[in-house]
N, C-alpha and C positions, 0 to 999 in steps of 0.2 A: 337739678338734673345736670350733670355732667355733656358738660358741649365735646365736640369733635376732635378741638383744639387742642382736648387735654389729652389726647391719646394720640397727635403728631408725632411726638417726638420717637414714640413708644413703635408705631407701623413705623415711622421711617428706617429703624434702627434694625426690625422683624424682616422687611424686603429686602436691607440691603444686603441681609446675612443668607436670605432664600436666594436670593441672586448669584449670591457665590458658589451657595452648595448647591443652587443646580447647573452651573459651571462646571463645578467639580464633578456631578455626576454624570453630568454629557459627556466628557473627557474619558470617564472611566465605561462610560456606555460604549462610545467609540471605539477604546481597545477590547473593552469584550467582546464585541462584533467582531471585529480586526480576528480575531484568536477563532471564534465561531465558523467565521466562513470559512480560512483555512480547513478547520477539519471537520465540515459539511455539514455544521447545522447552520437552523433557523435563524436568523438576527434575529435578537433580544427588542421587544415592543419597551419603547418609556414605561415606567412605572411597574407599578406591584404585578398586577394583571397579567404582564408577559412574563411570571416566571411560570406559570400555569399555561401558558400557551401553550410549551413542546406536547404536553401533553394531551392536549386536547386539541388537535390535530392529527392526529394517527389517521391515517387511511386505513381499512380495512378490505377495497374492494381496488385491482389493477383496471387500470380504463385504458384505453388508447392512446393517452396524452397525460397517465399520468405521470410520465420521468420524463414528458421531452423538453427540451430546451435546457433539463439542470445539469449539475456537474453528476459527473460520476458518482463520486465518491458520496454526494448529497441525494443521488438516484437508490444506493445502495443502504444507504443508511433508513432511509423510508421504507424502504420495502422488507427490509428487516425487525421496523417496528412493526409494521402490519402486520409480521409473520407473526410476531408474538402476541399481537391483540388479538390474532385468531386463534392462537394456543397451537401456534405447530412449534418453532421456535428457531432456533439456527438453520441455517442455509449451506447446503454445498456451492461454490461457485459456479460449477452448471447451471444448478438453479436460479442464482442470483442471473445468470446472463437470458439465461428463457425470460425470466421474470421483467428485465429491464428492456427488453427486446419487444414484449408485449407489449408492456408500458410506453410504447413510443419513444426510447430513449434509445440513441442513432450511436451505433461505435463509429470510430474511425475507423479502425481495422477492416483490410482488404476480403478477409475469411472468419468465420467463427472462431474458429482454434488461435487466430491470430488473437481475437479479441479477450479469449479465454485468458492466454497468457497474460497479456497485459492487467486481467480482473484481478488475477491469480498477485501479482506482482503488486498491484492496490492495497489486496488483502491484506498482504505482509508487512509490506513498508508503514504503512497506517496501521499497526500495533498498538497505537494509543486511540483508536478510534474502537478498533475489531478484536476482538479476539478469537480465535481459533480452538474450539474443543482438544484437550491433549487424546489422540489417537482416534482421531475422526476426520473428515476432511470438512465438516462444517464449522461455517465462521456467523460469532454472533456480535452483540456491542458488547465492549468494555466493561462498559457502566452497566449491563445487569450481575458482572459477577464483582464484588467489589473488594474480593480477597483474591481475585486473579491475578497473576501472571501475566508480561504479555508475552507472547507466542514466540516461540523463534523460527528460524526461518526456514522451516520445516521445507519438503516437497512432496505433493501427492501425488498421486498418476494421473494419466491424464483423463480418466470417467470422473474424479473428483468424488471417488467412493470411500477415501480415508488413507487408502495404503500408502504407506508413505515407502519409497525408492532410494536408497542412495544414492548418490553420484561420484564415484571415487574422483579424487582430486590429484589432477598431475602433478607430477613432482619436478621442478626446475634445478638447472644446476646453474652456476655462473660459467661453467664450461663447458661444452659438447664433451659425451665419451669419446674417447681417442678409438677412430675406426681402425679394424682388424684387418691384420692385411696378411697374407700367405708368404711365406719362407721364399725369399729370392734364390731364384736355379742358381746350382753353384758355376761358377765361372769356370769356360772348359780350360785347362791347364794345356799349355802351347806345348805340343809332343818336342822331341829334342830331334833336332836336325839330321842325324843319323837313321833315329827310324820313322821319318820323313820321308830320307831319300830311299829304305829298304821297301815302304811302301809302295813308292812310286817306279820303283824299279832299277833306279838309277846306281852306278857300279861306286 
């Protein structure tokens, strides 16, 4: 029977290489977090286990506390999955703001409408997170459509019911137009000394 001995050389050489590659894979755990939280998901759990997390996780039911304390954009992203584990699916911004408002999630914004914008402004900019139905004003994730587009940078009114509004854009010059100015009175031409003096009576 084979002693302990004979299989030293063999573990020391198997740890030293698990060592490394779980070096390597903490490094690379670390910037896929890094990359994660930027755009409002979940940090990634060690191992196989967390890649099955997101998904099983879903909230389905809004509670009091269930967006307070997070970031925005990681409030919005949740409640977007819920929407869809209940089967309604994309969200108008309105509704994302009722929704995150219920949820115990505090804007900064002074007024609603202030906060609206700013959602609205989230929406868009984070095109790689959201995406936006073409001729709708709801906005769902990215990653359930995977042959999408991302949105551009559309504007909708302000119910957040689809209609989108243009906004004509001013036109700049590097010069002011040259102000219009009225024809200068002509200058009275000095009568001639003669009928000067016939005017005023003089011989």
């Amino acid at each position: 029977m084979s002693s302990t001995t004979d299989f030293g050389p063999v573990i020391t050489i198997l740890e030293t290489r698990y060592v490394e590659a779980q070096k390597v894979a903490d490094e690379k755990l670390a910037a896929l977090n890094a990359v994660r939280q930027e755009a409002g998901l979940p940090l990634r759990q060690l191992g196989i286990d967390g890649a099955a997390s997101d998904a099983g996780m879903v909230l389905t039911q809004i509670k009091r506390d269930t967006f307070y304390g997070k970031k925005q954009m990681t409030a919005v992203r949740e409640y977007l999955e819920m929407r869809r584990a209940q089967g309604d699916g994309p969200a108008t911004p309105r509704e994302i703001l009722d929704a995150l408002k219920a949820g115990g999630y505090r804007f900064e914004a002074k007024t609603a409408d202030i906060a609206l914008v700013g959602l609205r402004a989230l929406l868009r900019k984070a095109n790689n997170v959201f995406h936006r139905l073409p001729g709708t004003g709801a906005y769902g994730l990215l990653s359930w459509y995977p042959n999408a587009k991302p949105s551009r940078d559309d504007t909708e009114d302000e119910g957040g019911n689809g209609v989108r509004r243009s906004i004509p854009r001013k036109k700049y010059t590097s010069k002011p137009p040259p102000k219009k100015r009225g024809r200068p009175p002509k200058a009275r031409q000095a009568k001639p000394e003669a009928e000067a003096r016939a005017e005023g009576g003089e011989e």
